[in-house]
C-alpha positions as CSV (number, residue, x, y, z in Angstrom):
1,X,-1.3,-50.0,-102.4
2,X,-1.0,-48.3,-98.9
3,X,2.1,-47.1,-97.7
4,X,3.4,-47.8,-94.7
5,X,6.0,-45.4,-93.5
6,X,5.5,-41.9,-91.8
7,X,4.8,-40.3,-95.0
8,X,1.4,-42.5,-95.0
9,X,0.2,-40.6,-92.4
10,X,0.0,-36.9,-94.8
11,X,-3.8,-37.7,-96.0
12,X,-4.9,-36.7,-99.1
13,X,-7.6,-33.3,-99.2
14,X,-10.3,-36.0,-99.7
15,X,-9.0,-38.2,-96.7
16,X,-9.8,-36.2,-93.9
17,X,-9.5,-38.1,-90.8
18,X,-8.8,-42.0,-91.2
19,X,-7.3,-42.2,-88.1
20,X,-5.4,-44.8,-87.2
21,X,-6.1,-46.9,-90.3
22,X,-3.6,-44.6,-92.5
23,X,-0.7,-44.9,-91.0
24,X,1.0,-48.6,-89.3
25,X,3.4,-45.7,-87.4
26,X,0.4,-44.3,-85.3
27,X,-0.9,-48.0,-84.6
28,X,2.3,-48.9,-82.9
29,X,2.8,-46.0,-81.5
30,X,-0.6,-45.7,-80.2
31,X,-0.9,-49.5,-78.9
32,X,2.8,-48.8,-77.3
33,X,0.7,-45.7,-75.6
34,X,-2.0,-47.7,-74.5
35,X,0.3,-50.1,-72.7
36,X,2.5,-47.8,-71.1
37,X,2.7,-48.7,-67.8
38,X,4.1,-52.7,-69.0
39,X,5.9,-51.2,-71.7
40,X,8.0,-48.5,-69.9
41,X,8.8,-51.0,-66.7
42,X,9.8,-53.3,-69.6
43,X,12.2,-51.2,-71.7
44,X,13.6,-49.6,-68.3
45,X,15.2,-53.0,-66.7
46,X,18.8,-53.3,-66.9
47,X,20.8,-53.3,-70.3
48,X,18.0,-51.8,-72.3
49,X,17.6,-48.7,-69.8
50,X,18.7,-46.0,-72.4
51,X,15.5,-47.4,-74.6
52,X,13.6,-46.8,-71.5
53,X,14.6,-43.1,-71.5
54,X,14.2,-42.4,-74.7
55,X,11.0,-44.3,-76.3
56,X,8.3,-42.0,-74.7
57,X,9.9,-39.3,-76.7
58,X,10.4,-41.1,-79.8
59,X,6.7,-41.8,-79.4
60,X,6.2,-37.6,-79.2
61,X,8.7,-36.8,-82.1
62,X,6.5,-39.4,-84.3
63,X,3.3,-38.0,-83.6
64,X,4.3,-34.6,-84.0
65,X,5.7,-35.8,-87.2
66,X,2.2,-37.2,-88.2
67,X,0.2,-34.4,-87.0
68,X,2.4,-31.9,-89.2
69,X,1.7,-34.0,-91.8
70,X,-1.8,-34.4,-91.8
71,X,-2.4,-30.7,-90.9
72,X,-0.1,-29.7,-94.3
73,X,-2.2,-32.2,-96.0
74,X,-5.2,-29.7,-95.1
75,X,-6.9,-31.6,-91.8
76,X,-7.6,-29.3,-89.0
77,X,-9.8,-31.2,-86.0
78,X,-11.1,-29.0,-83.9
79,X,-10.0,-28.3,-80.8
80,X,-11.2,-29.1,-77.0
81,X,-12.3,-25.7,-74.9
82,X,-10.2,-27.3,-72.0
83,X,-6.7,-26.9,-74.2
84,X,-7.1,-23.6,-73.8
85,X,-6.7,-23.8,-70.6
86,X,-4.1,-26.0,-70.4
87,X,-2.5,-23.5,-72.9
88,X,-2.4,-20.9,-70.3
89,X,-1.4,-23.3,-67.9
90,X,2.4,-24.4,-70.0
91,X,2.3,-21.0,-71.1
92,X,2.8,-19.3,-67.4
93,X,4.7,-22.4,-66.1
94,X,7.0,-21.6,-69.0
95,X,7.7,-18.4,-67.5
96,X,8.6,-19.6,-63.6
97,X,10.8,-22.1,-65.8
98,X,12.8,-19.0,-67.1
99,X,12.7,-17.2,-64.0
100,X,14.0,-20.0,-62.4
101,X,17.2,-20.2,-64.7
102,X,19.6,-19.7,-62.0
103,X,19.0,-23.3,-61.2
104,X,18.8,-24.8,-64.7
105,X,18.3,-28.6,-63.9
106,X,16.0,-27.8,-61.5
107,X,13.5,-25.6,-63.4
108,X,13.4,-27.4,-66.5
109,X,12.6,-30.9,-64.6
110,X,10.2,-29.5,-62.7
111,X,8.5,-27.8,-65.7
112,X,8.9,-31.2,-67.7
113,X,6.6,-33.2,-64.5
114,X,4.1,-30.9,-64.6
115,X,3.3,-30.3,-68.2
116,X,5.0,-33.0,-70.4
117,X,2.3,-35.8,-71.1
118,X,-0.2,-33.1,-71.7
119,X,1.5,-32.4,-74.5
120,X,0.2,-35.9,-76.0
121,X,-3.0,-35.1,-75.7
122,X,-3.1,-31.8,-78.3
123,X,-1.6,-34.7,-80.9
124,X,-4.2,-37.1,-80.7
125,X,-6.6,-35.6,-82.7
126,X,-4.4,-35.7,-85.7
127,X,-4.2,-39.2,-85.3
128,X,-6.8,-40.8,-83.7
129,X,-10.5,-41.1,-85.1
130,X,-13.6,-41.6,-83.2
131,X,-13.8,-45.2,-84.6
132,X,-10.5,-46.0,-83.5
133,X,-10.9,-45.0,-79.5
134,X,-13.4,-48.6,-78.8
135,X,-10.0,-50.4,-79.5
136,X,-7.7,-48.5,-77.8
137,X,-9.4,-48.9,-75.0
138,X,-9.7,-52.7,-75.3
139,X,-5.7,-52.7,-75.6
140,X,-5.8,-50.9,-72.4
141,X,-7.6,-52.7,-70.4
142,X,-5.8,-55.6,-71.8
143,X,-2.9,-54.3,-70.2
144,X,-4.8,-53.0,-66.6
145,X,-6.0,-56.7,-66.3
146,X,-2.7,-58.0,-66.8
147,X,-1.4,-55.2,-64.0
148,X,-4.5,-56.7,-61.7
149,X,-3.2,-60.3,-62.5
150,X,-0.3,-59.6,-62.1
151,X,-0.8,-57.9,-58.9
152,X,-3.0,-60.8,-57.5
153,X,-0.2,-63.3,-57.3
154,X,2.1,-60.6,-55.7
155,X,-0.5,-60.2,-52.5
156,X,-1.1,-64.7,-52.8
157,X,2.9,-64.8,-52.4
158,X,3.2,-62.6,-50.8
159,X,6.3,-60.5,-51.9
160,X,8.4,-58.9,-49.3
161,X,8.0,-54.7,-48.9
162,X,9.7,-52.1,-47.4
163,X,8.6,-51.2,-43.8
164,X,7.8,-47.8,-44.7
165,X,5.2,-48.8,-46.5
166,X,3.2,-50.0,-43.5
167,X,2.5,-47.9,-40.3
168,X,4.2,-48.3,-37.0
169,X,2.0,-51.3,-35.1
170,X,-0.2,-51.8,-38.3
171,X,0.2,-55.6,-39.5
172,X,-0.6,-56.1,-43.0
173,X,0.3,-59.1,-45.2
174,X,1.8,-57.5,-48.1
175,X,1.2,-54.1,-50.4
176,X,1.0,-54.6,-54.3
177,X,2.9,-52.4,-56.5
178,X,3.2,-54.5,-59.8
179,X,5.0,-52.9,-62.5
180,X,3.8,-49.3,-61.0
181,X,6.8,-49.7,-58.5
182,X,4.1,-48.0,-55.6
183,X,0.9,-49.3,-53.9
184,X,0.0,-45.9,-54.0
185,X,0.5,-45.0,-57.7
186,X,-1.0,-48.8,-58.6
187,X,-4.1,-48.2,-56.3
188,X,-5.1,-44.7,-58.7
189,X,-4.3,-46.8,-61.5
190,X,-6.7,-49.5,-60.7
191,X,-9.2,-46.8,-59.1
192,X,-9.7,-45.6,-62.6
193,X,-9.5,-48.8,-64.8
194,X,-12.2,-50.3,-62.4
195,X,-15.1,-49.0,-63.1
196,X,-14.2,-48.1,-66.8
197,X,-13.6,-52.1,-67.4
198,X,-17.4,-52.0,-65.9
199,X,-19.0,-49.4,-68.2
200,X,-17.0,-51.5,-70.8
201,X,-18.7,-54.7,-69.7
202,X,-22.0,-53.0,-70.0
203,X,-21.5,-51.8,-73.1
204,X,-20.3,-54.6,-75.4
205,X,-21.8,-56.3,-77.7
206,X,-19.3,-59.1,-78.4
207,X,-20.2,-62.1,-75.4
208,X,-16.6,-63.3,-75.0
209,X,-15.0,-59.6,-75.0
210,X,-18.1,-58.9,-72.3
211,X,-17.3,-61.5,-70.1
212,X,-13.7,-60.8,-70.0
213,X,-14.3,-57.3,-69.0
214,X,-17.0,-58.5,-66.5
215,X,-14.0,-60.6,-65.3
216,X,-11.2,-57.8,-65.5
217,X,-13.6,-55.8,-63.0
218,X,-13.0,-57.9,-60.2
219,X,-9.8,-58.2,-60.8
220,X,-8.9,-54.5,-60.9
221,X,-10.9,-54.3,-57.8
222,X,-9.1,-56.8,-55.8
223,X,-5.5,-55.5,-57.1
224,X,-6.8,-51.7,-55.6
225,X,-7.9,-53.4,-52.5
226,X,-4.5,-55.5,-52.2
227,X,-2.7,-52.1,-52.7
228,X,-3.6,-50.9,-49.0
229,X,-3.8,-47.5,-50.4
230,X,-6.7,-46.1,-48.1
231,X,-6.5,-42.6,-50.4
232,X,-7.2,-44.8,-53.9
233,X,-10.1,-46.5,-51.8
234,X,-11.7,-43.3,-50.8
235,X,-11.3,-41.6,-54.3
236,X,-12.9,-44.5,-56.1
237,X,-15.7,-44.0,-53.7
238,X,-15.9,-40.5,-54.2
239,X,-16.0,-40.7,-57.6
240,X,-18.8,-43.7,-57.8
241,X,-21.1,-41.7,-55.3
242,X,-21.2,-38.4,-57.3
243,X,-21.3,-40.2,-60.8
244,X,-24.3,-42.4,-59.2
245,X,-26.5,-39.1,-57.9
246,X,-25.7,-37.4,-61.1
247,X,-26.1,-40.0,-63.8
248,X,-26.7,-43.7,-62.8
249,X,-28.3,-44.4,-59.5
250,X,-27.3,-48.2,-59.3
251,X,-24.0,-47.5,-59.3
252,X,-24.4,-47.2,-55.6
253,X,-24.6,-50.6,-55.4
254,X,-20.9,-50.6,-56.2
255,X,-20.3,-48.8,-53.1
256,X,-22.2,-50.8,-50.8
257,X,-20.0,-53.5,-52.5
258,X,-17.1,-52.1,-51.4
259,X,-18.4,-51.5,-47.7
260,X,-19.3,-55.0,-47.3
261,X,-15.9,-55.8,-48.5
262,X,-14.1,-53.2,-46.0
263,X,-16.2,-54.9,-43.4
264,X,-15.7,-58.7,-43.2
265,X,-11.9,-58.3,-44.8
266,X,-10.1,-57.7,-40.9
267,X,-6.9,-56.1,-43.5
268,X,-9.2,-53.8,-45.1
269,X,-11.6,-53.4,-41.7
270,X,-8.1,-52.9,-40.3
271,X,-6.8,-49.9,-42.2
272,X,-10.2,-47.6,-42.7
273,X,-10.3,-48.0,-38.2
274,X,-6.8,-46.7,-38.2
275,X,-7.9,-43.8,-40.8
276,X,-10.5,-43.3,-38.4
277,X,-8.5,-43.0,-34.8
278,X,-7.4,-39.8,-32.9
279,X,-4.2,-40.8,-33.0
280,X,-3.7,-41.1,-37.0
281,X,-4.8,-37.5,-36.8
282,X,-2.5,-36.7,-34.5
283,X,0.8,-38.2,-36.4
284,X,-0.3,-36.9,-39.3
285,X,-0.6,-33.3,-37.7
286,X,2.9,-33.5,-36.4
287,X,5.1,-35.3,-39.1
288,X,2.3,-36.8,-41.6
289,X,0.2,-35.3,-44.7
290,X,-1.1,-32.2,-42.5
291,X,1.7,-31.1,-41.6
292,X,3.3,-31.2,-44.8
293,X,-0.2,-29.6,-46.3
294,X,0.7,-26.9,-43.9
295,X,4.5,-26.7,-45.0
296,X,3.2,-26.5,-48.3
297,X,1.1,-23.2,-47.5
298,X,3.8,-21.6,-45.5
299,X,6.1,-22.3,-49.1
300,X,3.6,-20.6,-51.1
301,X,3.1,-17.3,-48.5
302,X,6.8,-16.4,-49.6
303,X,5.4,-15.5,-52.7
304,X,1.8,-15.9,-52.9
305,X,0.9,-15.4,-56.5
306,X,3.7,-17.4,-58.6
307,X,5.3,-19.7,-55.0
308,X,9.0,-20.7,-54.8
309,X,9.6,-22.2,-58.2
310,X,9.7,-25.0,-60.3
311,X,10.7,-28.1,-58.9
312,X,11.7,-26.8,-55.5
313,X,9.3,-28.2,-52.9
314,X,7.2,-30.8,-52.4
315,X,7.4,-33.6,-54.9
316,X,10.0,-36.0,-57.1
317,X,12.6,-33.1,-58.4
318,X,13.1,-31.0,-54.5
319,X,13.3,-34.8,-53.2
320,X,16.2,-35.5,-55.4
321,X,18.1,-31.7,-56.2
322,X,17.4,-30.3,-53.1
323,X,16.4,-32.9,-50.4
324,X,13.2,-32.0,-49.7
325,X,9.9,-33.5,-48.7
326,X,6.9,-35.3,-50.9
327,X,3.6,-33.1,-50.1
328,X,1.9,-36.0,-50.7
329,X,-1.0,-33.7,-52.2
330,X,-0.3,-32.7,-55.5
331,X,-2.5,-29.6,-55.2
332,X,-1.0,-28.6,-52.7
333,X,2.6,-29.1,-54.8
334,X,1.2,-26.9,-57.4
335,X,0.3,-24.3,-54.7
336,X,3.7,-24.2,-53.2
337,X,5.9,-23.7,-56.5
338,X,3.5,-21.8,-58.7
339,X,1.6,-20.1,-56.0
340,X,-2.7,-19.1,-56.3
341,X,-1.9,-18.0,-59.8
342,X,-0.4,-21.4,-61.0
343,X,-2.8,-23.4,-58.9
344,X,-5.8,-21.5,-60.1
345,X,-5.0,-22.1,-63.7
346,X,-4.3,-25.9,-63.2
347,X,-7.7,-26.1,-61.4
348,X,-9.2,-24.7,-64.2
349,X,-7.7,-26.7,-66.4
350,X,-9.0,-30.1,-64.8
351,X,-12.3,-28.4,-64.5
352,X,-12.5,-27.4,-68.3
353,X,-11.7,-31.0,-68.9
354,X,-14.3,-32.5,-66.6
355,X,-17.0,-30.2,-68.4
356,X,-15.7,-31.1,-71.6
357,X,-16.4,-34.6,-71.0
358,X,-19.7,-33.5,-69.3
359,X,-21.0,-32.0,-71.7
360,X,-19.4,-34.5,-74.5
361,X,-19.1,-38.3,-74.7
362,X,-21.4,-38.3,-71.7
363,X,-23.9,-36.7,-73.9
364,X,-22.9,-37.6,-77.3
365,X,-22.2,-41.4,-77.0
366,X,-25.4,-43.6,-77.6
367,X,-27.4,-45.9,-75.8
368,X,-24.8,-48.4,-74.2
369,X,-21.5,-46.7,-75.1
370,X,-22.5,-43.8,-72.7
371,X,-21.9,-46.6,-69.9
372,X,-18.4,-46.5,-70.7
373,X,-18.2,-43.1,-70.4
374,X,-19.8,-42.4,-67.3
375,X,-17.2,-45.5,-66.3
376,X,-14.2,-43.9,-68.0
377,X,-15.4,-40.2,-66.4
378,X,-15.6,-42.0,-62.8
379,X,-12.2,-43.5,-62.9
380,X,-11.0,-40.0,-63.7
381,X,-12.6,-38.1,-61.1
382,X,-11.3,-41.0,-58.4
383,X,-7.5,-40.0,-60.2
384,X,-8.5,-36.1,-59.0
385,X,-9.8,-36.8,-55.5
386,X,-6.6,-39.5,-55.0
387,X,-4.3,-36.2,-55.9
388,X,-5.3,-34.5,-53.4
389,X,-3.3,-37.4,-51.1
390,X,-1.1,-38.2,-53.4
391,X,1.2,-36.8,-56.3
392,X,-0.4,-38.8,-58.6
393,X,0.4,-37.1,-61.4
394,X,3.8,-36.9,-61.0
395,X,4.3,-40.2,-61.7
396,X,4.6,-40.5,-65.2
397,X,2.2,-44.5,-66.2
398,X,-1.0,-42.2,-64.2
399,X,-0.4,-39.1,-65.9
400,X,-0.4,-40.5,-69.3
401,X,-3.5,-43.1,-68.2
402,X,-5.4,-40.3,-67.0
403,X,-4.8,-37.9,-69.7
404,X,-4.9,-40.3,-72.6
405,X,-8.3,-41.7,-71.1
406,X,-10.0,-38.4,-70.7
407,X,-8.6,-37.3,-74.8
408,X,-9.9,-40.6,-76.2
409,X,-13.5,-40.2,-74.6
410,X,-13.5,-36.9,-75.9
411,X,-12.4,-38.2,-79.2
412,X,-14.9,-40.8,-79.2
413,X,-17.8,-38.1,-78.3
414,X,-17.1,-36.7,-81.9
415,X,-18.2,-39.9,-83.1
416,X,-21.3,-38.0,-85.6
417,X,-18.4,-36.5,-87.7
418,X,-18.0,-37.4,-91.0
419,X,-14.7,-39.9,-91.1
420,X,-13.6,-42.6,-93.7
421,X,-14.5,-46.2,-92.9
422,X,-11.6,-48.3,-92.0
423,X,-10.5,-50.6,-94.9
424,X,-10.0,-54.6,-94.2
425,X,-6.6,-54.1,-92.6
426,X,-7.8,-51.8,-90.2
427,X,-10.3,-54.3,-88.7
C-alpha cells in the first residue's frame, strides 16, 4: 500500500529516485509551483492574505522536509556546476546582509529578493525525476494560457490603467497586466512561455495536447504584444535570433512574424517609432532608464567592490524603506548594492546556468524533445536581456518561472539515468 504523508517521500535504498510518484506531498506541492503566478494572486486577495504570505514558504519547509528525507534514505542526485556558483553568490550576499545589520529590515529583505527562490531550485532534484518534468511543464503552460486568456479579454475590454503606464502624448488603448499586476513583469512572463509552448507543440506526440499548445502560442504572443512592454518585445527577439543562428535556423521566421506584426498594428508600429525618436533618448537621459543606469554607477563608485548594501538603491525594498528609485535594470541594481564583486558573481552564475543547459537538455534530450528545449532555453535568455530594462527578477511569479524552468530542463536532460517507472497512479 503506498503511503501518502511526508514520510512517503524517505525512499527505500532500492528506490532511488521515483520522483514525484512517491510522495502525493511533492505532487501538490509541485503543481501549486507550477501555477504560481494564479495561485499566489489567488491566495493574496482579501481575507485570505496571511495564506498568501505564508504558502510559498510552507511549499519550502515541505520540500526541504522531503529532500532530508530522501537524502537519509541514501539518494544523493548530483549536483548542477552552475549551483556552485550560485553558492558563492548567497554565500557573499550573506555577508553584505550582516554588514548591513545596522539597518536590520532593510538588509535581510533585500538579501531575501535576491536569493530566495534560488533556493528552490537546489530542492528539486530530490524530488523531481526526469520523467516527471514533460508534466510539469504541461501544468504550466496550462496556467501561462490561462494568464494569455485571461489577458486577451483585458486588452478586448479594455480595462482602465494608470496614466503612468503610458508616455506623455502616446495614445494607447489599454496595457495588460493579468494576475502579474505589471505589463512589464506580464510581458517577460509571456516572452518566455511563448516560444517554449512552441517547442512544446513541436514536440508532442499526443494530437489534441499538440494543438492546444499550437493554440497557446498565439495566445501568449498576442498577451506580450497587448502588454506594450517594448523591453519584453525586444528580449524575445533577442533571444529567437541568437537561438536561430545557433541551433534552429527557421526560427527566424518567428521574427519576421513579429516584424510584420509591429508593422501593420499602428499600437505596436506606434511604440517601436517612439523607441526610435531623438526625443525618447533625450527623456530617458534626463529623468528616464539612463539616467537612472547612470545613478546606479555613481551608487556603486562609493564602494566599488561590495556597493552600498542590501536593499538600499534601486529596486522594491529602497522604494519602500528608504524612498528611492526603481533602476529599472536589474543588473545594474546588483551593481549598485553589491558592487563589481557581487555583480560579477551573479553574472557568472546566470552564465554557469546557460552553459549548463547548453551543454545539457540541449544536447541530451532526443529527436523532438530537444525542440522544447531550445524553446524553454529561448524564453530564458529573452527573461535575461528583459533584465537588463527591467527588475524582472525582483518580482517574485518571474523569478520562480524562470528559475524553476531552467532546473526542470536540466532535470529533464538527465533523462538516461536509471529511475523507477511510475506506477498506475502516477500516470
Amino acid at each position: 500500500m503506498r503511503e501518502h504523508g511526508v514520510a512517503a517521500a524517505v525512499l527505500r535504498p532500492d528506490r532511488p529516485q521515483a520522483g514525484l510518484a512517491e510522495s502525493a506531498w511533492a505532487r501538490g506541492c509541485l503543481y501549486l509551483w507550477m501555477l504560481f503566478p494564479i495561485v499566489d494572486f489567488a491566495l493574496r486577495q482579501r481575507g485570505i492574505h496571511p495564506i498568501g504570505v505564508i504558502w510559498d514558504k510552507l511549499v519550502l519547509v515541505i520540500l526541504v522536509v522531503l529532500a532530508l528525507g530522501r537524502y537519509v534514505a541514501g539518494f544523493r542526485p548530483r549536483g548542477f556546476r552552475w549551483h556552485r556558483y550560485a553558492g558563492w553568490f548567497l554565500l557573499f550576499g550573506l555577508g553584505l546582509m550582516f554588514a548591513g545589520l545596522a539597518q536590520p529590515v532593510i538588509a535581510v529583505q533585500g538579501y531575501r529578493i535576491d536569493v530566495y527562490y534560488i533556493l528552490y531550485t537546489f530542492l528539486f532534484p530530490f524530488v523531481v525525476s526526469s520523467r516527471d518534468v514533460p508534466r510539469l511543464l504541461h501544468i504550466g503552460a496550462m496556467g501561462a494560457m490561462l494568464v494569455a486568456v485571461h489577458a486577451i479579454v483585458q486588452y478586448a475590454l479594455p480595462v482602465p490603467i494608470p496614466g503612468g503606464w503610458v508616455d506623455a502624448g502616446e495614445h494607447v488603448r489599454t496595457r495588460v497586466f493579468s494576475v502579474l499586476q505589471s505589463p512589464n513583469e506580464l510581458g517577460s512572463f509571456m516572452a518566455l512561455w511563448t516560444p517554449l509552448l512552441l517547442g512544446m507543440a513541436i514536440a508532442e506526440r499526443d494530437r489534441r495536447r499538440r494543438w492546444l499548445y499550437a493554440i497557446g502560442t498565439p495566445l501568449c504572443l498576442a498577451a506580450m504584444l497587448f502588454t506594450f512592454t517594448r523591453g519584453a518585445w525586444v528580449a524575445l527577439m533577442a533571444a529567437v535570433a541568437v537561438m536561430a543562428i545557433r541551433f534552429e535556423k527557421r526560427l527566424l521566421i518567428g521574427l519576421v512574424v513579429i516584424g510584420v506584426i509591429g508593422v501593420f498594428l499602428p499600437p505596436i508600429h506606434h511604440r517601436i517609432a517612439d523607441l526610435l525618436s531623438p526625443v525618447y533618448w533625450i527623456k530617458s537621459s534626463e529623468s528616464g532608464r539612463i539616467f537612472k543606469w547612470i545613478t546606479a554607477y555613481d551608487q556603486m563608485t562609493t564602494n566599488p567592490l561590495f556597493g552600498v548594501g542590501l536593499g538600499h538603491f534601486g529596486g522594491a525594498v529602497s522604494s519602500i524603506y528608504k524612498g528611492g528609485i526603481y533602476s529599472d535594470n536589474y543588473y545594474a541594481k546588483t551593481l549598485a548594492e553589491t558592487g563589481l564583486v557581487g555583480l560579477t558573481l551573479f553574472l557568472a552564475m546566470h552564465l554557469a546556468l546557460m552553459r549548463d543547459l547548453f551543454q545539457g537538455p540541449l544536447r541530451s534530450l532526443p529527436g523532438r524533445d530537444r525542440y522544447v528545449a531550445i524553446g524553454g532555453v529561448t524564453g530564458l535568455v529573452a527573461v535575461l536581456v528583459h533584465n537588463v530594462m527591467e527588475n524582472v527578477f525582483e518580482f517574485a511569479p518571474m523569478a520562480v518561472t524562470y528559475f524553476t524552468i531552467a532546473t526542470l530542463l536540466l532535470i529533464w536532460g538527465r533523462g538516461g539515468q536509471k529511475e523507477v517507472p511510475h506506477d498506475a497512479d502516477a500516470r
